[in-house]
C-alpha positions as CSV (number, residue, x, y, z in Angstrom):
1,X,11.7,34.7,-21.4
2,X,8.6,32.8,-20.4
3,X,7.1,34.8,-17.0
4,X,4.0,33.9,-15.0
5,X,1.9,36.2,-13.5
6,X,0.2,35.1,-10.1
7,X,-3.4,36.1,-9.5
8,X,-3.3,38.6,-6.1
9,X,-4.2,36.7,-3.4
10,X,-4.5,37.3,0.6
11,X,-5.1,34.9,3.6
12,X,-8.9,35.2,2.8
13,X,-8.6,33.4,-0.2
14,X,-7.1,30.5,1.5
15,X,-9.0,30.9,5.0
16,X,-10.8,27.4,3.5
17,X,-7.8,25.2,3.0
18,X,-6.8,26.8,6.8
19,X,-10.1,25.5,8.4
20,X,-10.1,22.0,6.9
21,X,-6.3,21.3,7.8
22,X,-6.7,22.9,11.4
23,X,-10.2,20.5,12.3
24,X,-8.4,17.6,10.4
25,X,-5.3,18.7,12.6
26,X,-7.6,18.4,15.7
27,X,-9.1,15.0,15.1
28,X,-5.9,13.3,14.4
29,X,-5.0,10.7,17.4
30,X,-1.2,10.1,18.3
31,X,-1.5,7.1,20.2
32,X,-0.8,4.5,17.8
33,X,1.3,5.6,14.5
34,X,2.4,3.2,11.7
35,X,5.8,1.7,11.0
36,X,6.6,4.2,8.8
37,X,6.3,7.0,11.0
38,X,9.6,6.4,12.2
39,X,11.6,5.4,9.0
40,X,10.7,8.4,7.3
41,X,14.0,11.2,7.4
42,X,11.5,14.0,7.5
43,X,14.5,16.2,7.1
44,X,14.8,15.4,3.4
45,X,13.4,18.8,1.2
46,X,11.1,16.5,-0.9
47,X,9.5,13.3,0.7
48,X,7.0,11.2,-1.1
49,X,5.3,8.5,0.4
50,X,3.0,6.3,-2.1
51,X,0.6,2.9,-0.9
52,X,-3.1,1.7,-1.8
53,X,-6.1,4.1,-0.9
54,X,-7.1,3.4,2.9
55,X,-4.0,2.3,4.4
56,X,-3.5,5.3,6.6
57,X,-0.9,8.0,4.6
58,X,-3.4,11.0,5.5
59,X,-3.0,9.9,9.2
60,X,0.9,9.7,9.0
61,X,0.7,13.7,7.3
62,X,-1.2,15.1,10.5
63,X,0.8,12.8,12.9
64,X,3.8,14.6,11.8
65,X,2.5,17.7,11.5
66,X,1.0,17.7,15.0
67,X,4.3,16.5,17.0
68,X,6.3,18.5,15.0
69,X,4.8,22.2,14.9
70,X,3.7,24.5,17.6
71,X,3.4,27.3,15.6
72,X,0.4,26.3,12.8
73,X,0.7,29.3,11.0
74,X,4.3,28.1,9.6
75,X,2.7,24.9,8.0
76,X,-0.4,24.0,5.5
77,X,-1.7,20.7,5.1
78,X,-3.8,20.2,1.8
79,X,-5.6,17.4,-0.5
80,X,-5.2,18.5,-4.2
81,X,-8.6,17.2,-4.7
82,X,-10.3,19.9,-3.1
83,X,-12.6,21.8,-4.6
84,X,-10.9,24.7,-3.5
85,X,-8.1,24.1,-6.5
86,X,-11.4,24.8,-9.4
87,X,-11.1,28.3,-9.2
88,X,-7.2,28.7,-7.5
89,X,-3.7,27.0,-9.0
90,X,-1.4,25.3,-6.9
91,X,1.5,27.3,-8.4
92,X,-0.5,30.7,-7.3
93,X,-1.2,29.1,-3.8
94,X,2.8,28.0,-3.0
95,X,3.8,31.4,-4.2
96,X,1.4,33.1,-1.7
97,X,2.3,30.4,1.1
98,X,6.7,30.8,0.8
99,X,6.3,35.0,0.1
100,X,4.5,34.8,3.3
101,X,6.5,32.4,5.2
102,X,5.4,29.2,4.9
103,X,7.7,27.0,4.0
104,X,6.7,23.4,5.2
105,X,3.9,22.4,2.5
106,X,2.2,18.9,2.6
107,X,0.1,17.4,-0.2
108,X,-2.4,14.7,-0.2
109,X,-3.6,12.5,-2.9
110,X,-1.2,15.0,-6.1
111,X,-2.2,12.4,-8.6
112,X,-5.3,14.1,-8.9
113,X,-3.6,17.6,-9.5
114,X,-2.7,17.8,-13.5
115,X,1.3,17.7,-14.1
116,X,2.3,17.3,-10.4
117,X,4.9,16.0,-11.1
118,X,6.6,18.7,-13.0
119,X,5.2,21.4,-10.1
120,X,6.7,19.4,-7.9
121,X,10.0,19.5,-10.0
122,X,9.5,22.9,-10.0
123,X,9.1,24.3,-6.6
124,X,12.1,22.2,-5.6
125,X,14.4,23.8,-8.3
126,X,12.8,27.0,-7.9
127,X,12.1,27.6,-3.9
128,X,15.5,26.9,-2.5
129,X,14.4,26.5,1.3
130,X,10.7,25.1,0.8
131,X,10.0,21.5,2.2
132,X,7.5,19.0,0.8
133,X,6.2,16.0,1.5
134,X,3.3,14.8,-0.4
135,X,1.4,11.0,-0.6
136,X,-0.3,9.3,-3.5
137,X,-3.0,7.0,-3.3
138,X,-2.8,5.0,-6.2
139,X,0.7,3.4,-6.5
140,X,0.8,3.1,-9.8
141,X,0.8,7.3,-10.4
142,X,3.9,8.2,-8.7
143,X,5.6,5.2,-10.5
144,X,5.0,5.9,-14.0
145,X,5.6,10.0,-13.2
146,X,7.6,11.4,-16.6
147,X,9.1,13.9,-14.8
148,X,12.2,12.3,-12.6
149,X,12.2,13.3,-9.4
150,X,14.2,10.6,-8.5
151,X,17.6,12.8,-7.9
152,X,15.5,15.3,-5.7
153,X,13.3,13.5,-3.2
154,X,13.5,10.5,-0.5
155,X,10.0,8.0,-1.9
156,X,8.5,5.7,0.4
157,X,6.0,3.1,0.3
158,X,3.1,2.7,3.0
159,X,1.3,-0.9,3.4
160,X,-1.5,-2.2,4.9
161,X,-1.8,-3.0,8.9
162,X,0.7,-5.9,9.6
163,X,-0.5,-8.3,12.0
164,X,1.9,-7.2,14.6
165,X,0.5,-3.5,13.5
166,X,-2.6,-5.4,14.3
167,X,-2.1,-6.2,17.7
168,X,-0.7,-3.0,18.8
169,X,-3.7,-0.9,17.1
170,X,-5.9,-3.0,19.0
171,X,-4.4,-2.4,22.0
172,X,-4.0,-6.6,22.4
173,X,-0.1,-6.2,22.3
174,X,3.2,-4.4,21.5
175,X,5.5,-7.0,20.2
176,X,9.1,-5.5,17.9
177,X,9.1,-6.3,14.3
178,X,11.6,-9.2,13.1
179,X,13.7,-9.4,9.8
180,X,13.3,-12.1,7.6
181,X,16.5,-13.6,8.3
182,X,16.3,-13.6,12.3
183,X,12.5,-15.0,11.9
184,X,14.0,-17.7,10.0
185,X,16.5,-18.0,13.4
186,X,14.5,-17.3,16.2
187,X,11.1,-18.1,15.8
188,X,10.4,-21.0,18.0
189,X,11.9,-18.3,21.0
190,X,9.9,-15.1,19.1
191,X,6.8,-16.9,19.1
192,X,6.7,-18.8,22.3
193,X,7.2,-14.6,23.9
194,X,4.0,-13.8,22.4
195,X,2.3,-16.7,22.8
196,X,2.8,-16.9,26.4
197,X,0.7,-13.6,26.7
198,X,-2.3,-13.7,24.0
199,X,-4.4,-16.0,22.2
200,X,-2.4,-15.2,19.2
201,X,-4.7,-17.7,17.1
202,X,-7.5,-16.4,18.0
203,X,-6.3,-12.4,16.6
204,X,-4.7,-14.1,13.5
205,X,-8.2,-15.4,12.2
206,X,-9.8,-11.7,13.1
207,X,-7.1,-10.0,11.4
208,X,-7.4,-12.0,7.8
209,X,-11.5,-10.8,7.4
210,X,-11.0,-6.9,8.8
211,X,-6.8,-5.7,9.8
212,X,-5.7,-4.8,7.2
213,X,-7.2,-1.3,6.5
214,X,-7.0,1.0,9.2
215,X,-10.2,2.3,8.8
216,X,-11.9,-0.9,9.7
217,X,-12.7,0.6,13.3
218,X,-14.4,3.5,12.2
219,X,-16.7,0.9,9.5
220,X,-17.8,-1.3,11.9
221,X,-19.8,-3.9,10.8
222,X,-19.9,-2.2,7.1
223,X,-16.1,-2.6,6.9
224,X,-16.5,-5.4,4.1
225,X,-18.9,-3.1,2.3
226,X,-16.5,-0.3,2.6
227,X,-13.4,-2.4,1.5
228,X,-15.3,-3.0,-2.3
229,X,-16.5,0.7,-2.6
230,X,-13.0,1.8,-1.7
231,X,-11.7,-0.7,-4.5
232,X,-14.1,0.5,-7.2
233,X,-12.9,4.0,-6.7
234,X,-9.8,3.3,-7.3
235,X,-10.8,1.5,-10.8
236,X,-13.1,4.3,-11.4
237,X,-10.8,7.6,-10.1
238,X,-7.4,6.8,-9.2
239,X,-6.5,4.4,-12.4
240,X,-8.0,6.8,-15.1
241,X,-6.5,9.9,-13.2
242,X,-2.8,8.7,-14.2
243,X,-4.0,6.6,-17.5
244,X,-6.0,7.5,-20.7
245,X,-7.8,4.7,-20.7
246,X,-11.5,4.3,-21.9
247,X,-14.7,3.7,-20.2
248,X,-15.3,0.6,-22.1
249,X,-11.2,-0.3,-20.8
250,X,-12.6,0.4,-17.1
251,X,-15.5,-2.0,-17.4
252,X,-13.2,-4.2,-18.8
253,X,-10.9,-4.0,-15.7
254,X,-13.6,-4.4,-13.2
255,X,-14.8,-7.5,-15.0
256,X,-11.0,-9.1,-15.2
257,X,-10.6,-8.2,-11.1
258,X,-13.9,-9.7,-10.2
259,X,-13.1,-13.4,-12.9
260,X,-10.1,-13.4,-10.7
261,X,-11.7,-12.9,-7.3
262,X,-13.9,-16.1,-8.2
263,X,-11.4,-18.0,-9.1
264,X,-7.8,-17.0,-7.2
265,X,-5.1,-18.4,-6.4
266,X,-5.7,-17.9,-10.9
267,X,-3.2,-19.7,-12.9
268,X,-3.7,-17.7,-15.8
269,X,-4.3,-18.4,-19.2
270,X,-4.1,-15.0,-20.7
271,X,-5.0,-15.9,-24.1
272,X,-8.8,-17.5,-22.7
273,X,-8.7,-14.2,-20.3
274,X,-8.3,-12.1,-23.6
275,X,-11.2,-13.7,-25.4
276,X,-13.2,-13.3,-22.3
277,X,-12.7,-9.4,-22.2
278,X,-12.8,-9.3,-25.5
279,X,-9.4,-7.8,-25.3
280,X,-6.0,-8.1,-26.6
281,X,-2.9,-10.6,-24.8
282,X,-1.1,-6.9,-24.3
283,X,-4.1,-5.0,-23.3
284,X,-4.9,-7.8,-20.8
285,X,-1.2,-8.0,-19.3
286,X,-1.6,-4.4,-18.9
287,X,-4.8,-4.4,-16.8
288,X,-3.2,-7.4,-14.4
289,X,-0.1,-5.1,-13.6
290,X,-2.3,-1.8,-13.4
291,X,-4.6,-3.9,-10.7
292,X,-1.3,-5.2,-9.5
293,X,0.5,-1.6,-8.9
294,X,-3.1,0.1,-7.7
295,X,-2.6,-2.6,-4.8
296,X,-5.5,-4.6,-5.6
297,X,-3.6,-7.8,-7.2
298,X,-0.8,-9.5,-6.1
299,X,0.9,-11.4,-9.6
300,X,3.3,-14.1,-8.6
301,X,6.2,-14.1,-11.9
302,X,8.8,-16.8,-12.1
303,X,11.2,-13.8,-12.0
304,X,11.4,-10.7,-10.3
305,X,8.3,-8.3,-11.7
306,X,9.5,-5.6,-14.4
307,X,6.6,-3.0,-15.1
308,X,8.0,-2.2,-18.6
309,X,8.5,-6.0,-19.9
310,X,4.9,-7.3,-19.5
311,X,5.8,-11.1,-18.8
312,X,2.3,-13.6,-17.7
313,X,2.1,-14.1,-14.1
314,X,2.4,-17.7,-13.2
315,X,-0.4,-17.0,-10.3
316,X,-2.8,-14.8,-9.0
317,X,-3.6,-13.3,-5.9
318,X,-5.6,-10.9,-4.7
319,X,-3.8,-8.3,-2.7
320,X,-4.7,-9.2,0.8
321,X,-6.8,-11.6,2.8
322,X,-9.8,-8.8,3.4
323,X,-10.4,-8.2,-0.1
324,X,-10.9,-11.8,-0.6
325,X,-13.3,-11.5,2.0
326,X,-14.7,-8.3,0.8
327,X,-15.0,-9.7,-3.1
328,X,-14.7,-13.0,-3.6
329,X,-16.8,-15.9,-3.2
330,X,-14.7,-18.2,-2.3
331,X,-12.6,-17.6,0.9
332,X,-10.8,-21.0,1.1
333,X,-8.0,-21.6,3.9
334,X,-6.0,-22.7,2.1
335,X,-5.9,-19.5,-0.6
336,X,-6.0,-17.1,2.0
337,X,-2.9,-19.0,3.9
338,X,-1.3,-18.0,0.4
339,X,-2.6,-14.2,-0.4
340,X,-1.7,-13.5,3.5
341,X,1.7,-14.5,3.1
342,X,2.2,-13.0,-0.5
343,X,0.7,-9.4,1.0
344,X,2.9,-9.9,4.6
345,X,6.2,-11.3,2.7
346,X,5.9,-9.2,-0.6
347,X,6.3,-6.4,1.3
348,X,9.8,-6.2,2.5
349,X,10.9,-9.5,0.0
350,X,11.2,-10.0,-4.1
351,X,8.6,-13.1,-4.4
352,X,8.6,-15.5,-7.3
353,X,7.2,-18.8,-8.1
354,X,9.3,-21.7,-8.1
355,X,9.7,-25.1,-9.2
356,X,8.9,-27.0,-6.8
357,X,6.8,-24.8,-3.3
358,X,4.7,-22.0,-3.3
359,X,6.7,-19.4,-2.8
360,X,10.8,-17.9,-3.4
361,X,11.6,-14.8,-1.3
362,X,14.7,-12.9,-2.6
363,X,15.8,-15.7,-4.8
364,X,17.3,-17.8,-2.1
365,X,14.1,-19.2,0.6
366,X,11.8,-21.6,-0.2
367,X,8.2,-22.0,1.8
368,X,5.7,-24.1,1.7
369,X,2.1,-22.7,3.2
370,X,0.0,-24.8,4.4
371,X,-2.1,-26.4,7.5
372,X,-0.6,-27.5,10.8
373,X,-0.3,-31.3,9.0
374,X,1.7,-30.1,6.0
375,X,4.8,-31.7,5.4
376,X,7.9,-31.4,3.4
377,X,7.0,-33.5,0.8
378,X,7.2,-31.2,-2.1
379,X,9.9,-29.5,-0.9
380,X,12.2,-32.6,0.5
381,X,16.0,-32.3,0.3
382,X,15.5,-28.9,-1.3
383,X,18.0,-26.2,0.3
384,X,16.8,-23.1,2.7
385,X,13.2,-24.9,2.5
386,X,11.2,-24.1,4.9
387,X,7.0,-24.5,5.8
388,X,5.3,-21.5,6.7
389,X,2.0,-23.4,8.9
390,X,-1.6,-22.1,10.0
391,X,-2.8,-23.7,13.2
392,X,-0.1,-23.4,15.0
393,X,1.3,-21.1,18.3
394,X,4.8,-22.3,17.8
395,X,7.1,-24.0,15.7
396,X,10.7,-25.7,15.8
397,X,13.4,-26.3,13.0
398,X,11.9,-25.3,9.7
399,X,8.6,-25.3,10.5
400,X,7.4,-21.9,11.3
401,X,3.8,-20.6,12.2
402,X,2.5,-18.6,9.1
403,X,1.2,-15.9,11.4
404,X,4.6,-15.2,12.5
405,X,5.3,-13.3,9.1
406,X,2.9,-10.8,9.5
407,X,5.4,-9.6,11.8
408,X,8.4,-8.4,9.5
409,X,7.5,-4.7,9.6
């Protein structure tokens, strides 16, 4: 029998992680929380809750935390890329934490903690009455964990801002999310409510450059600027944190993400992408779908997206409508219509590319995107075909205004 022996430790030692979660604690602001907050059952044992760097899963953490605990000393909050973990294990510091009391633990950023996924297995199986929850900021690490955790915890996924997130966050309006399949019902009545009160237009066009990331507020006017350094970091920390890849296979990366910001929406030719990156087909499938699952691509397949049959993408996208505007030269309407309503619709819908339209959601409606003067031309006669249409307030029959689906969540 295997037994592991726990360096002696006492509340000095983790006096440190104390202060950081308790100012953290203090700055956190509970007037506006994300859509997730309340979709989470925070009474599962162990909750994970994965989405791209920036888009707020820190904030939801202390949100939690802070309505939920009066007594702080029964709780500890801490990112497992502090410093603090050089010298100090996590097994010796959850050890020290339950024999002491604490038995609500919550972990930030555990890709960059070496075999978290089998601690995580661990404490579960082996502290009967200890509650995790714990986030990930690159997407792509909690997916491809070796350990299965899948039987023990409750996973969620965090997106970007919504537009109706939007509106609310900046205090414009509170307006309820809408499914898919009532929008596709009631959106002349949905929009004409919303209309009636804001210059919903005018917010829509504000949102595509800077709503997305939550942290545009604090940015300012260096919000762009911020959006690219947060995206090399994740190409330069997050990726190779969860992949043994290469510097050379980083560069290469970086290169392929930036050919496609200059050139998106990208039908690709991944044989003339290969030669470009001097790379192989496989290699270069695998860096789309890593960019892809680190939240920085958006591929558009003719059928649903399987991470372990690397299939060409028929199109694509960049994730979202700021990082066109944050990397890419070109920041035509018409392409961030398209990225808009990938990022908004992909999130709650299985996307693929059809025939004839731009867009399949759940392998049963068609859209369209386009301008206020876009007709059903390509689309005529087809079934559940419907346009999804920039310029517009409001809409009747089966043409819907494309902001209206930054509303489904």
């Amino acid at each position: 029998m295997k037994y592991v022996i726990y360096a002696i430790m006492d509340y000095e030692d983790i006096q440190p992680l104390v202060n950081t979660f308790h100012r953290k604690l203090a700055a956190t602001d509970l007037r506006f929380k994300r859509y997730l907050y309340d979709c989470v059952n925070w009474n599962v044992r162990l909750i994970g809750i994965k989405g791209a760097r920036g888009v707020g899963k820190t904030t939801l953490l202390l949100q939690h935390i802070k309505e939920t605990f009066t007594r702080l000393e029964n709780v500890l909050y801490v990112s497992l890329d502090n410093m603090w973990f050089n010298n100090h294990s996590l097994e010796e510091l959850v050890e020290f934490l339950y024999t002491h009391g604490v038995v609500n633990v919550y972990f930030d950023e555990v890709h960059k903690y070496k075999n978290w996924t089998q601690l995580l297995k661990n404490f579960y199986d082996s502290y009967p009455d200890l509650n995790i929850v714990y986030t990930g900021s690159a997407m792509l690490a909690i997916d491809n964990s070796k350990t299965d955790l899948s039987r023990r915890q409750s996973l969620y996924t965090l997106n970007g801002l919504s537009f109706r997130e939007y509106l609310e966050y900046e205090e414009v309006a509170t307006i309820p999310a809408i499914t898919l399949e009532k929008l596709l019902d009631v959106h002349t009545g949905y929009a004409m409510e919303v209309a009636s009160k804001i210059k919903v237009l005018k917010y829509f066009d504000e949102y595509l450059s800077k709503g997305y990331y939550p942290y545009y507020k604090e940015a300012g006017d260096d919000y762009l600027m911020r959006v690219a350094e947060v995206t090399q970091l994740v190409i330069d920390s997050d990726i190779p944190a969860v992949e043994d890849i290469t510097y050379t296979t980083i560069q290469k990366i970086k290169k392929l993400l930036m050919v496609i910001a200059e050139n998106v929406p990208l039908e690709p030719n991944i044989n003339k992408l290969s030669a470009e990156l001097e790379s192989t087909r496989d290699q270069t499938l695998k860096m789309l779908y890593l960019l892809d699952r680190a939240a920085l691509l958006y591929l558009l397949t003719d059928k649903a997206k399987d991470y372990k049959h690397l299939t060409g993408p028929k199109k694509v996208y960049l994730n979202n409508a700021n990082l066109m505007h944050a990397l890419s030269g070109r920041t035509s309407e018409g392409t961030l219509r398209e990225t808009f309503f990938a990022n908004q619709m992909g999130a709650g819908s299985t996307l693929t590319m059809p025939r004839q339209g731009d867009f399949m959601a759940d392998g049963k409606y068609l859209f369209e995107v386009g301008g206020s003067r876009k007709t059903f031309n390509q689309i005529a006669n087809l079934p559940n075909s419907y346009l999804a249409l920039d310029d517009i307030e409001t809409g009747s029959g089966n043409r819907i205004p494309l902001w209206t689906f930054g509303c489904l969540y």
